[in-house]
C-alpha positions as CSV (number, residue, x, y, z in Angstrom):
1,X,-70.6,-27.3,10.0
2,X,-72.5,-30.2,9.8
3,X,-76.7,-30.8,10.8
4,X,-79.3,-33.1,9.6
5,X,-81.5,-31.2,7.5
6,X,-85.1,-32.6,6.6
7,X,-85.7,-32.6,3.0
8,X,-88.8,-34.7,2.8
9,X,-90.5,-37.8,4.4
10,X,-87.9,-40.5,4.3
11,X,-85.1,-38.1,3.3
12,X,-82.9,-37.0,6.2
13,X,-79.3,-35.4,4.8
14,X,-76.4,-34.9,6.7
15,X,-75.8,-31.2,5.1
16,X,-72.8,-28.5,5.4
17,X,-74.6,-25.7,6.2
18,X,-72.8,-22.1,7.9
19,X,-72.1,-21.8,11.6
20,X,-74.8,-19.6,13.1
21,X,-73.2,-16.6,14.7
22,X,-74.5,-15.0,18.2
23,X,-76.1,-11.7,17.6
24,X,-77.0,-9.7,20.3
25,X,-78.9,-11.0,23.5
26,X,-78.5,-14.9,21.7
27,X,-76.4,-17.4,22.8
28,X,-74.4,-20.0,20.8
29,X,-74.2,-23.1,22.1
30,X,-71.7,-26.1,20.8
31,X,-74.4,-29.3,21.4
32,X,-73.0,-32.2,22.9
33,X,-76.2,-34.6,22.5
34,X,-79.3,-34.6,21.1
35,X,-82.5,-36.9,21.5
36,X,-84.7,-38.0,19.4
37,X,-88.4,-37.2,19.8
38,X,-91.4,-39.7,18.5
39,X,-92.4,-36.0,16.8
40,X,-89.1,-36.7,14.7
41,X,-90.1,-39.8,13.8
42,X,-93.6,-39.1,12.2
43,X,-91.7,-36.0,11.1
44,X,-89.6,-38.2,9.3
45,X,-92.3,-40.9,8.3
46,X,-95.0,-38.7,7.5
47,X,-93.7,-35.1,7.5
48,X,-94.3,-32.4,6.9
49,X,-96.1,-32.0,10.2
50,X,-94.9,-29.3,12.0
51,X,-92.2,-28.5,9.9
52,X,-92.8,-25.4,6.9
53,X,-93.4,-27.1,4.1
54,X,-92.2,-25.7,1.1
55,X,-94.4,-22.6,-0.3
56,X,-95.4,-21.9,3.3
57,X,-92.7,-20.9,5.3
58,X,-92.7,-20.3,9.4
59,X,-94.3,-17.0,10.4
60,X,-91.4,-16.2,12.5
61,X,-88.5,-17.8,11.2
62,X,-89.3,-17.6,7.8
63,X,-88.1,-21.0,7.3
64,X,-89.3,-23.6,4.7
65,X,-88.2,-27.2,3.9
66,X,-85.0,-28.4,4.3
67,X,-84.7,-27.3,7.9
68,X,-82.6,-28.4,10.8
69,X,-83.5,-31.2,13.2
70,X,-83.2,-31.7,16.5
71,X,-84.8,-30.1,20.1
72,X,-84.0,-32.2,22.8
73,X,-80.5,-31.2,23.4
74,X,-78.0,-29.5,25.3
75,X,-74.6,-28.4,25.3
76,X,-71.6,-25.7,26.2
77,X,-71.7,-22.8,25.3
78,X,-69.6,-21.7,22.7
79,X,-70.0,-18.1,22.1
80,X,-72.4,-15.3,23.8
81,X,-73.8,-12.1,21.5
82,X,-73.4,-8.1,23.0
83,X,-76.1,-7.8,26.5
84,X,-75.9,-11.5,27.6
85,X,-75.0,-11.8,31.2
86,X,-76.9,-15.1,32.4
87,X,-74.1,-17.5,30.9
88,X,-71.2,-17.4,29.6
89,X,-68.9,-19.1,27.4
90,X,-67.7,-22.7,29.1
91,X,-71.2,-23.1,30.8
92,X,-73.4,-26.6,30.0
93,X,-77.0,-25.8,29.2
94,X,-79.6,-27.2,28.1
95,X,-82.4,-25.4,25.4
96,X,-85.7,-24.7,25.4
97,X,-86.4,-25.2,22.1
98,X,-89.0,-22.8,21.5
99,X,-89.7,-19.4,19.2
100,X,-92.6,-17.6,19.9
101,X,-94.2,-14.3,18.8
102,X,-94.1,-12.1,22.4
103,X,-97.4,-10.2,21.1
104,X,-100.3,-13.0,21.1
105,X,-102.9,-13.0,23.4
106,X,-100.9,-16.4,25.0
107,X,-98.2,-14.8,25.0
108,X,-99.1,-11.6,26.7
109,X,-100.9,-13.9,29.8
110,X,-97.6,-16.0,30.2
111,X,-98.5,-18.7,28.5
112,X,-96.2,-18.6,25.5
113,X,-96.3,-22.3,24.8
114,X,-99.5,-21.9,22.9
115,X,-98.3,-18.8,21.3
116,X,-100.1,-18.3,18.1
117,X,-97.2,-18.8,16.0
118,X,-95.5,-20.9,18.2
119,X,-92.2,-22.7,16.3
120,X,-90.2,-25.3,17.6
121,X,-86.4,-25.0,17.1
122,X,-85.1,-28.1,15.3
123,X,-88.9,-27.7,13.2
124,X,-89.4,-24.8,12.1
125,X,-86.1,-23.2,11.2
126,X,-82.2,-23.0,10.5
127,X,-81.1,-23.9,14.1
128,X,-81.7,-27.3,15.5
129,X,-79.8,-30.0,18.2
130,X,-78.7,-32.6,15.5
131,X,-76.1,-29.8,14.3
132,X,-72.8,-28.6,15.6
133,X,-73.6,-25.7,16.8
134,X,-76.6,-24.0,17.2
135,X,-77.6,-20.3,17.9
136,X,-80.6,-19.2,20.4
137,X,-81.7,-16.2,22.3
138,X,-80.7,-16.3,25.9
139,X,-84.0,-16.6,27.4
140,X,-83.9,-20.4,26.2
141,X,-81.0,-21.7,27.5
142,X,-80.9,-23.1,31.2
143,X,-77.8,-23.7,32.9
144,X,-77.5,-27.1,34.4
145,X,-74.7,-26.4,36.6
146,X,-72.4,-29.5,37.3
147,X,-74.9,-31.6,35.3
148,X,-73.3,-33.5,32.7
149,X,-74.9,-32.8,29.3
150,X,-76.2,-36.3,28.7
151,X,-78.6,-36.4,31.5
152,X,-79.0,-32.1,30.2
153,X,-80.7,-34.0,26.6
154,X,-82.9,-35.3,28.5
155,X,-84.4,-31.8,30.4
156,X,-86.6,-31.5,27.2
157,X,-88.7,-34.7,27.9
158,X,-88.9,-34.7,31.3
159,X,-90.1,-30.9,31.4
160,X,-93.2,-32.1,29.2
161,X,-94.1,-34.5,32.2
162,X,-93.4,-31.9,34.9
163,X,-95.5,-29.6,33.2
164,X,-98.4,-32.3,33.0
165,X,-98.2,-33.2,36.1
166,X,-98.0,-29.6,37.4
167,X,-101.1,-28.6,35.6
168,X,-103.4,-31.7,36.6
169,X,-103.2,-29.9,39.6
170,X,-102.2,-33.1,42.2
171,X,-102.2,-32.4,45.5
172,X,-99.3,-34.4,47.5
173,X,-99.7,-38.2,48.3
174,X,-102.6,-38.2,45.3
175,X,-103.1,-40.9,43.4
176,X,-102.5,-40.8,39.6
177,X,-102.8,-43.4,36.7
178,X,-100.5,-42.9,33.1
179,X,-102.2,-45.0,30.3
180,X,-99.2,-45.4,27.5
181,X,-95.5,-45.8,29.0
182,X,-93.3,-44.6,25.9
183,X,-90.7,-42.4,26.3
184,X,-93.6,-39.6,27.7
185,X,-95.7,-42.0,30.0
186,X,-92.6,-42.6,31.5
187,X,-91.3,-39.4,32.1
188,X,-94.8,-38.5,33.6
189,X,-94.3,-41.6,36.1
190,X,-91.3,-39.9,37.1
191,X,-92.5,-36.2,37.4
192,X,-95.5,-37.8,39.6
193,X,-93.3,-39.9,42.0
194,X,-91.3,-36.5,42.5
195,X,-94.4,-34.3,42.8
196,X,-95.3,-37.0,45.7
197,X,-97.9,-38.8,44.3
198,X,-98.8,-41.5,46.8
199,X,-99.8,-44.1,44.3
200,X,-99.1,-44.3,40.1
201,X,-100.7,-46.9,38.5
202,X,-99.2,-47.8,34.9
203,X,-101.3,-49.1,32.2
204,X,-99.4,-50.6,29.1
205,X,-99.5,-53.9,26.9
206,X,-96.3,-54.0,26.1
207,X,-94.1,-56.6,28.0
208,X,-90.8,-54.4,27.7
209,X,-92.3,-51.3,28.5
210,X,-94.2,-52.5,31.8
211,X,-90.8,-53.4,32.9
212,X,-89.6,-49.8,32.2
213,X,-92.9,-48.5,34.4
214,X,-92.0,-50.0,37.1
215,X,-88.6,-49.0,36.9
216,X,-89.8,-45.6,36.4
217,X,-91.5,-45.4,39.6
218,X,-94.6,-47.1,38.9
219,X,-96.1,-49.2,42.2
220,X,-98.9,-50.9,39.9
221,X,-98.7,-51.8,36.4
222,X,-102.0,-53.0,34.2
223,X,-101.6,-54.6,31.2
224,X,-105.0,-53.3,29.5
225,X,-105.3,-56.7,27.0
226,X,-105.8,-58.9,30.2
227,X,-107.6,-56.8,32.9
228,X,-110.6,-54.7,32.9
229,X,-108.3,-51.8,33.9
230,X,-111.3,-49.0,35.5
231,X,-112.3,-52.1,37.5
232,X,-108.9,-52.9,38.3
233,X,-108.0,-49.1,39.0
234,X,-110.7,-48.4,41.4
235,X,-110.0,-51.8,43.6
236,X,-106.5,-50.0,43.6
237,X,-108.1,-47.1,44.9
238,X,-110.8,-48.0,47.9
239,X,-113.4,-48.2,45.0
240,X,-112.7,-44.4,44.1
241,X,-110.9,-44.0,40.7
242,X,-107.7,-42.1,41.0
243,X,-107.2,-38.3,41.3
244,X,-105.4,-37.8,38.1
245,X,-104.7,-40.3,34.7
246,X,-103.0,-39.0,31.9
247,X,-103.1,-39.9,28.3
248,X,-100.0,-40.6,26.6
249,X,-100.6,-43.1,24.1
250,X,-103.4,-41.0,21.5
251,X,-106.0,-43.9,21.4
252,X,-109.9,-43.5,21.7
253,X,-110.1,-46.5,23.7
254,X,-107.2,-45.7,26.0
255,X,-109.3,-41.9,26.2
256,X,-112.3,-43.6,27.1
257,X,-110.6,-46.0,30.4
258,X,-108.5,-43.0,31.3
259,X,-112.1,-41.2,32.0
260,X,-113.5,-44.6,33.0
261,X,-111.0,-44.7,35.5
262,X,-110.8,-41.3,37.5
263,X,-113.2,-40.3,40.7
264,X,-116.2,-38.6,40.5
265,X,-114.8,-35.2,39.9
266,X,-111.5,-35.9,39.0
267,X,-109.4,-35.0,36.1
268,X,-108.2,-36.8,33.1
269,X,-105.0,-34.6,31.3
270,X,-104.5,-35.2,27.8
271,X,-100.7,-34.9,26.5
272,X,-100.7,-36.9,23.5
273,X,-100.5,-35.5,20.6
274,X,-103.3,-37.1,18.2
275,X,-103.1,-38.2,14.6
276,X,-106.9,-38.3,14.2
277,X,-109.9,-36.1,16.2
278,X,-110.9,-38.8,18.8
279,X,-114.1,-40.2,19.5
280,X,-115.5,-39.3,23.4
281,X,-117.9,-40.4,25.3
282,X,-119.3,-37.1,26.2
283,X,-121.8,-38.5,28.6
284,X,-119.2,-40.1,30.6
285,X,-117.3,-36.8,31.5
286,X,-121.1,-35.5,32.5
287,X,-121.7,-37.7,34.8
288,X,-119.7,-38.1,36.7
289,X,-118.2,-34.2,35.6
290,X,-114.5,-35.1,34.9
291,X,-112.3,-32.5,34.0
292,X,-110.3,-32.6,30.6
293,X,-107.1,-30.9,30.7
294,X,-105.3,-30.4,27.7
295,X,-100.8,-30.4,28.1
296,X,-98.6,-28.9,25.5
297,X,-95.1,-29.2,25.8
298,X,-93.6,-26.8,29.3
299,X,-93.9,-23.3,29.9
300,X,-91.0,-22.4,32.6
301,X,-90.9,-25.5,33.6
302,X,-87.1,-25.9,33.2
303,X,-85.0,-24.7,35.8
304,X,-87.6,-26.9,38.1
305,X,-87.0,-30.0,36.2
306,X,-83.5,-29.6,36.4
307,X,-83.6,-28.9,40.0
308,X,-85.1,-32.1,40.5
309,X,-82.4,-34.2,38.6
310,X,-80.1,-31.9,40.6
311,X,-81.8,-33.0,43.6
312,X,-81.4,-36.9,42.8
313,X,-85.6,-37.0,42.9
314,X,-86.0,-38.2,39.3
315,X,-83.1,-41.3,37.8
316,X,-83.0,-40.0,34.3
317,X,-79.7,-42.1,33.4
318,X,-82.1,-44.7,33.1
319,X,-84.5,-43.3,30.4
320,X,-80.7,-43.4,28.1
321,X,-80.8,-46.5,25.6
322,X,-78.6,-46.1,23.2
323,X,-76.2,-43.3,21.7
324,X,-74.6,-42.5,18.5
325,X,-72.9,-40.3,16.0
326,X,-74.8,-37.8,13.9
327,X,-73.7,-39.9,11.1
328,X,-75.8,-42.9,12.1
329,X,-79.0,-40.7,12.8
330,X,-81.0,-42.4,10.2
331,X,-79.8,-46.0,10.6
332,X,-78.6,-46.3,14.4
333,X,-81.3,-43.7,15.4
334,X,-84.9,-43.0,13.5
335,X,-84.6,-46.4,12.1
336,X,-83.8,-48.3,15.5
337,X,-86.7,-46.6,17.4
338,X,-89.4,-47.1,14.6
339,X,-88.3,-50.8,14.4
340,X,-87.7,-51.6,17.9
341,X,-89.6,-49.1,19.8
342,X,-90.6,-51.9,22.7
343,X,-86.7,-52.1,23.5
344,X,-85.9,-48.0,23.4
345,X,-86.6,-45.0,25.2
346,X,-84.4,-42.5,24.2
347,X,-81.5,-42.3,21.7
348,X,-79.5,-39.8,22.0
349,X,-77.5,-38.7,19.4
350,X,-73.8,-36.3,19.5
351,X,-72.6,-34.5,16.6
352,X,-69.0,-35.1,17.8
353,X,-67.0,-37.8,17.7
354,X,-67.5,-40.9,19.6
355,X,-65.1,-42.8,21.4
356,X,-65.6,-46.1,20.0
């Protein structure tokens, strides 16, 4: 069958590799589409990151450069192993991409997306969304009912935002600020308007993407080069600061108005994921004792984010801008979003063929 493998930064191949059979308790699952993540593009650009590099494979798959790609996707499944009895062949799903230890101190306490040796599938192994076919045990996969499996791709995202905006801990009609409105500060805009937040402020420089805020759900939008944006916020706010703001873009000086901009006592969650160690004010969280919250990924957040596009409560059609073939994953995909990032939110990509 065929998958993009990742052979080194800059060097994506479309390999034929061998269909990965169900074993016992996994699933198979035949993937329809497949986004791509802004971790697949510094992958790609900079890798390897989170992917074994060669000499060091993953602790639990083993796995080292070339791997397959791929974990925002979802699918029908295609096959099911001996003691599976949640799905069954003919069923759309979509994956939770993880694998993770089931001994580690995280693990034990239910918190198994900071496992210890937590993997990603489509990082740290054989099985990945930008393939055929791919093979997972059943506890990943989430049946999306009469979902169709485009809007299924895009579970993975929006389950990073639900979880955020689950942890921040906001309380119904709360108000809520999301500094960075890429593909994740948008999602989190639309987990917050579901979770009922009264008022979401958006703070982002870009022209294209403060449309896509407001499309999102966003009432206010800021653009942080023309406004002083914790003056701005608490105006917005009675003089207060919001509840909640969340840091999606990975930039000291969006850190520092995200804590600039919250009430005395409120919390500032952190789901970026940074390419430096940041620079914080430390006597700003002091005094005025703001609460840091650190978000990784989801961690049974599925089956509630696909209620809620079940439910109609989050538009996730429009977070789709553009999709294409396995064959122009490099090109039509990596190279579009890296280049035109402003214009895109989320490619998604189908290793089938596409009516033209």
């Amino acid at each position: 069958m065929r998958a993009a493998r990742f052979h080194g930064p800059g060097d994506i191949r479309i390999d034929d590799v061998p269909e990965p059979q169900a074993g016992p308790g996994q699933v198979q699952v035949a993937v329809d589409w497949c986004g791509i993540c802004g971790t697949d593009l510094h992958e790609y650009l900079e890798g390897p990151i989170f992917i074994p590099p060669k000499g060091s494979p993953h602790p639990i798959t083993g796995a080292e450069v070339p791997v397959v790609m791929g974990h925002e996707f979802a699918g029908v499944v295609s096959a099911v192993g001996a003691g599976v009895t949640g799905v069954r062949e003919g069923d759309r799903v979509a994956v939770e991409p993880y694998w993770v230890c089931g001994e580690c101190a995280a693990c034990v306490a239910g918190r198994y997306n900071v496992c210890r040796k937590l993997g990603f599938v489509g990082l740290a192994g054989d099985q990945g969304g930008f393939a055929e076919k791919c093979v997972v045990d059943e506890r990943w996969v989430h049946p999306l009912g009469d979902l169709p499996t485009d809007i299924g791709a895009l579970v993975e995202p929006l389950a990073v935002g639900h979880h955020a905006v689950r942890l921040s801990g906001l309380r119904e009609g709360g108000t809520a600020a999301v500094f960075g409105t890429g593909p994740i500060g948008l999602v989190t805009i639309a987990a917050l308007r579901a979770a009922g937040a009264g008022t979401v402020v958006a703070v982002e420089p870009a022209a294209a993407r403060k449309a896509k805020a407001a499309q999102a759900g966003a009432h206010h939008v800021l653009d942080p080069t023309t406004t002083a944006v914790p003056d701005a916020i608490r105006d917005l706010t009675g003089g207060a600061g919001v509840d909640i703001a969340f840091e999606c873009a990975g930039v000291d000086a969006v850190l520092a108005a995200a804590i600039g901009s919250v009430r005395p006592g409120g919390t500032v969650v952190n789901v970026a994921i940074w390419g430096h160690v940041p620079q914080v004010a430390m006597n700003d969280l002091v005094l005025s004792e703001v609460t840091v919250v650190g978000s990784l990924a989801y961690c049974g957040d599925h089956p509630d984010t696909i209620a809620l596009l079940r439910d109609g409560k989050v538009d996730a059609e429009q977070f789709i801008t553009g999709r294409i073939g396995l064959e122009s994953l490099v090109d039509g995909g990596f190279r579009e979003l890296i280049d035109n990032k402003e214009e895109n939110v989320k490619i998604l990509v189908s290793p089938k063929e596409i009516a033209s």
